[in-house]
Each structure stands twice: as C-alpha cells, then as structure tokens.
N, C-alpha and C positions, 0 to 999 in steps of 0.2 A: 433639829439638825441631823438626828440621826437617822431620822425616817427619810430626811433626804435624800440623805446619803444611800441606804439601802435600795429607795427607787430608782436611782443612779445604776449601780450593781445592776440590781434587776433587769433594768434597761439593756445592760452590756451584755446581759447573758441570754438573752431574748435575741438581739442585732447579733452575735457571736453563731446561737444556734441556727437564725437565718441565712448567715452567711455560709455554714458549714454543710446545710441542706442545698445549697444552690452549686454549691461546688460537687456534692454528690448528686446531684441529678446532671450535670454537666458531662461528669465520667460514665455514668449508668445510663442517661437518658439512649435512647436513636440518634446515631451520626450519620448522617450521607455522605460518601465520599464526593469530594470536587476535583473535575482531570481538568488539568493544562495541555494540552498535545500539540507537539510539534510534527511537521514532516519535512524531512529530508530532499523534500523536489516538489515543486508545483506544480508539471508537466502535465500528468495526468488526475492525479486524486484534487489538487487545485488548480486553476485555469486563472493564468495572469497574476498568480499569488494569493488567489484565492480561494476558500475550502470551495466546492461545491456541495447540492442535496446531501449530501454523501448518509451514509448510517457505517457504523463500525459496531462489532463484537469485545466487550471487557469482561475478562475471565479473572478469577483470582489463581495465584498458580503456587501460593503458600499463605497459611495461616496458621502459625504452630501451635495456639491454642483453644481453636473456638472451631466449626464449620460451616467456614464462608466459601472453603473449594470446594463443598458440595452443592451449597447455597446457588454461588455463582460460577457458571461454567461457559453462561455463554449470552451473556446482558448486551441487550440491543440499545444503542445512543444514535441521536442521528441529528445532522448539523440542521440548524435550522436559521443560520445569518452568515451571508455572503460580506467578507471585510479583511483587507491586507493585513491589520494589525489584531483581529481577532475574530474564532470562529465559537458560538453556543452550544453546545451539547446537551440535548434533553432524553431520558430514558425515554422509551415506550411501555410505560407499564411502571411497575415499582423499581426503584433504582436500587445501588448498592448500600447496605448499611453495614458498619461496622461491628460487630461484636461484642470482644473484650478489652477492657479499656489499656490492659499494657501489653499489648502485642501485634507488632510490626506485620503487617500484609503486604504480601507481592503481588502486583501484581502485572498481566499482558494484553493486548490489544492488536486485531486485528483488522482490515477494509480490504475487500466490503463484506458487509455483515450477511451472514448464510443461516436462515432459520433454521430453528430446530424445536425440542420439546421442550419442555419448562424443567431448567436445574439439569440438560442433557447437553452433549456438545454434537454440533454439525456433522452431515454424512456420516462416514462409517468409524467411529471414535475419534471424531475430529479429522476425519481426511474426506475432503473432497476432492470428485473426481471433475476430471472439463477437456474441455478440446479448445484450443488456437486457433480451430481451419478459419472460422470464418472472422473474420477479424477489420471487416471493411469500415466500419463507424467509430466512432471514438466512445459510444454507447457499448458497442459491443466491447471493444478492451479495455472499459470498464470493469467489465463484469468477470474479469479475470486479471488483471492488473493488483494483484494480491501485495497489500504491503503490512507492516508486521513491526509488534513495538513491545519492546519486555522488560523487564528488570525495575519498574518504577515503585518504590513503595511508599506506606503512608497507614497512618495508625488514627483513632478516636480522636486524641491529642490535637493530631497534624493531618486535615482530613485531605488535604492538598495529593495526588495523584498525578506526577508529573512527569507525559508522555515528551523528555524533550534532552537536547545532549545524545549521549550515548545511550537513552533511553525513547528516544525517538520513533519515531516510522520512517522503516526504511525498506524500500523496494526487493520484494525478493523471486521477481522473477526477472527476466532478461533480455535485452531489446534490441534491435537489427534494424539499422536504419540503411538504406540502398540507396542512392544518388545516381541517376542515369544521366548523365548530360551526352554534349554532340560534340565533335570539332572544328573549327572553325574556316581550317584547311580542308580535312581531308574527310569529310563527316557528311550528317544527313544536317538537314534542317532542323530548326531548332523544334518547327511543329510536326516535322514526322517523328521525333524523338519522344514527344509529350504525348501524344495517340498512339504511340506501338503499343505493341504486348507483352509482358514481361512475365518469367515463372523460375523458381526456387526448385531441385530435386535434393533429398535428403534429410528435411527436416523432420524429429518426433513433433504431431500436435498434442498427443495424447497426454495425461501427465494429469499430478498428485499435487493439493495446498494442504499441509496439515496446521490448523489453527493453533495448537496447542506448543508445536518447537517452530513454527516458522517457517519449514522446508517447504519449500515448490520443487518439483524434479518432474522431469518427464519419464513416462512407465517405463518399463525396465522392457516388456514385451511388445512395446508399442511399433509399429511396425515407420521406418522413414515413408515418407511422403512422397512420389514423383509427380514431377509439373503440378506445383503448388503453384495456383496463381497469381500472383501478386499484383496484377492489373483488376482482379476481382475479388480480392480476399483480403488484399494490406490495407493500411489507412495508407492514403495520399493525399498531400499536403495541397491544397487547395490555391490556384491562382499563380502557381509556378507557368511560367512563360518560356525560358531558357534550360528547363531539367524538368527530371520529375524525379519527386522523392515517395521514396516507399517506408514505413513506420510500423516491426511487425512486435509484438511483445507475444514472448516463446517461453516454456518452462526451461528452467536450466539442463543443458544436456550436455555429454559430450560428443562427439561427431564421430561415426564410425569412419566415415571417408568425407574427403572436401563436399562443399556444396556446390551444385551445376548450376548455372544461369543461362537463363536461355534469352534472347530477346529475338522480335521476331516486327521489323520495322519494312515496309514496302515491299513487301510479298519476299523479302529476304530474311532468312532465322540466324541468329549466331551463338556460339556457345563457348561459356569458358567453366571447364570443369574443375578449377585449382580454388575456387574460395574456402578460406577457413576462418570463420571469425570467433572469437571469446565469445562463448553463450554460457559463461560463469550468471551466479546467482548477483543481481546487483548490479551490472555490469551493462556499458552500453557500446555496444562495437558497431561503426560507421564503413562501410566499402563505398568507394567511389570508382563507378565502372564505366569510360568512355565510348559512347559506339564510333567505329569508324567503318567504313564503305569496306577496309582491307580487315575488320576484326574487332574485337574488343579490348580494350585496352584499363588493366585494372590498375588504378593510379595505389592500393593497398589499402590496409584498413587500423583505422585507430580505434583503440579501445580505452573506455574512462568511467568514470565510476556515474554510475546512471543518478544525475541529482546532484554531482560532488559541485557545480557553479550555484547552484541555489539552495536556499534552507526559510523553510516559513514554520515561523514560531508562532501560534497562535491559541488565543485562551480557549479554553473550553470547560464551559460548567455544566455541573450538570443541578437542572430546575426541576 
C-alpha cells in the first residue's frame, strides 16, 4: 500500500514538474507579435472597403526593458487578402518577436512602407522627402498618401498589437477636391465644361513624411507653384457627364495668399483669385466653382475630416 501510495507522489511531482516547464518555456520561449489594424477611410489605402496590395512599415517606439527599438525600426508587412471584414498581414523577412516577458511595448505604424537598411529607419532619420506635382493616377497618390498609426501596445503575455480606435490609421496629409460644373441658364454646355482646362496658382508640392511622429508638412523653402495643372496633374473622377471633379492630396500647408483658378473653356480663360481652403493635416476641403459665360461663380467650400463617414476595421496577422 505504501509503494502505491509513493508512485502516486512520484507521479504528481513528475506531471507538477512538466507542467511548470511548459509554463516557463511559454514566458522564455519566441513570441511573435499579431496586429489587428484599422483605417480610418477606405478611399484611398482601401478601395470599396477594402485593403488593397498595400505593404506598411511597424516600428517599436518603447520598450522599457529589452531592445526591440533598436531591433525594430522599420519592419515591412504587406497585405496579402483583399476582404470587407478582414485584411492578412505577412512580414517579408523575419517578423517582430518579443523580448522580455513582463514588459509592455509600443508600438507605431506607417503606409506605404519606404525601404531602408536593416534595424535603420527611412530617408534621412525617418523623413522622407516627395513632391505632389504629378498626381494624375490614383497609382501615383498612392505613393504619397501617407497614413500613420501609434500608441498601440502589447507584451509576450498579450501578443495582440492593435492598430484600431484611437489607435488607428489615420490620414495625415490633406485633400482638395474641385467640382467644376456649368449653368443651366447662363452657362457653357455641359461638354465644353468637361473638356476645358483647368490650373491651380499657389500651391507648396514639395514637402516632408516623417515616419517616426507622423508629420507631413510641406517644406518650409518650398517655392508655391503657378498654373498647376489640374486637367494634367489631379486625379479626375472618371465618367462624369454633367461636371468635372478634380481630387488633389497635398502635404499640409498654410497658404501664404488665396489660391488662383483659372479655367480656360472655348478659347475663353476666367479667373477667380479669392480661394482659400483648409489644407489642415487630415482634413478634406471641397470648392464648388460654377462657370458662367459672365464669370465664375464660387458657390464656397466645406471642410470635414478626410474619412470621418467611413472606418474599416480590419484583422491583420501577421504569418
């Protein structure tokens, strides 16, 4: 009875010791972080509500005890499933691993992702440099359509990275949408209004994305632009019949003087030098400008937060 008894024990202290190795390799082993990310707008970074190809940069931006912000400064992910209710996240290369098992990492997130050195950040300490001019594709303002996501954290424990809320992706450069239509009294046709020529005087293209706080600004020395084309340089919305819309995404600036519009419809030019709109960081400010035979006619411009009607929440692991 008593030897039973003892292989009993025995038994318990054997299952006890196994169980207490599985919980320390659990805290010690390799964890990989997994991000959830949200973005604030599907307009451009997703299309119809959904991610597109995209690739993003994940930085850590605090690790109080171990170094992972050496580690990781500038980790390339990139979506690789198109879906309203969820997008996949795969590193290219080795992903993020965690450290030390009791301490909280932050971390940040940027799109689109800007290569760099291994364990270095982008451009020149995390600022890249770019221009606006040419801005005719929805390819091209891609590739500057800079959005930016911070504060999410997540430890060994809780490997969960969750780019979403207040922690989000959210737009930090600024967008200028133009509506040219006609009038129905006193106006041109609705197809000499959609073939004219249209140009912008006053805007910075020039301008800074820094990865690392999130700022887009346009350079400080950057010289305004006259007769910026907007018939050859904006995106325009395809298949309009009755207007034409212009769609320009501009680094934030503030405007030394109003901006000039020119429109130049049947060998007639017109011009209204009073525009001002919000080209705040985020921000999306709409002018609707009437041509008429006697002049132009600015019905004014509303400004609203670029993305504030839509929000796509979408998972993201990373494999």
């Amino acid at each position: 009875m008593k030897a039973s008894k003892y292989w009993y024990l025995g038994m318990a202290a054997l299952a006890f010791a196994a169980c207490s190795n599985d919980e320390e390799n659990l805290t010690s082993g390799p964890v990989e972080a997994r991000i959830t990310a949200g973005v604030n707008t599907p307009e451009t970074r997703a299309i119809n509500d959904q991610w597109e190809q995209d690739a993003i940069g994940v930085m850590v931006t605090d690790a109080p005890t171990s170094n992972m912000e050496e580690l990781y400064k500038n980790v390339k992910y990139t979506t690789t499933a198109n879906s309203a209710s969820a997008a996949s996240f795969t590193p290219e290369g080795e992903g993020i691993f965690f450290q030390d098992a009791g301490e909280t990492v932050t971390f940040s997130a940027y799109a689109p992702y800007q290569a760099s050195a291994a364990n270095a950040l982008p451009g020149t300490e995390g600022v890249i440099d770019g221009s606006t001019a040419d801005q005719s594709t929805r390819d091209k303002q891609k590739a500057f359509d800079y959005i930016y996501a911070l504060g999410a954290t997540a430890s060994r424990s809780n490997s969960t990275v969750q780019f979403s809320g207040d922690n989000a992706f959210f737009h930090k450069m600024t967008r200028l949408v133009i509506i040219v239509k006609t009038s129905a009294q006193d106006g041109f046709t609705a197809e000499q209004v959609t073939t004219g020529t249209y140009s912008l005087s006053g805007l910075k293209h020039d301008g800074t994305f820094n990865v690392v706080s999130g700022t887009a600004k346009a350079g400080e020395e950057a010289e305004a632009i006259n007769d910026w084309s907007l018939t050859t340089n904006s995106l325009k919305t395809e298949g309009e019949t009755d207007k034409v819309t212009f769609t320009s995404i501009l680094y934030p600036q503030t405007l030394a003087n109003a901006l000039t519009f020119k429109a130049m419809i049947d060998g007639q030019t017109y011009t209204n030098n009073n525009l001002q709109p919000t080209l705040e960081t985020g921000k999306s400010s709409t002018i609707t400008i009437t041509v008429k035979k006697t002049g132009l006619e600015v019905e004014g411009c509303t400004v609203s937060d670029w993305g504030s009607g839509n929000t796509y929440n979408g998972d993201a692991t990373m494999q």
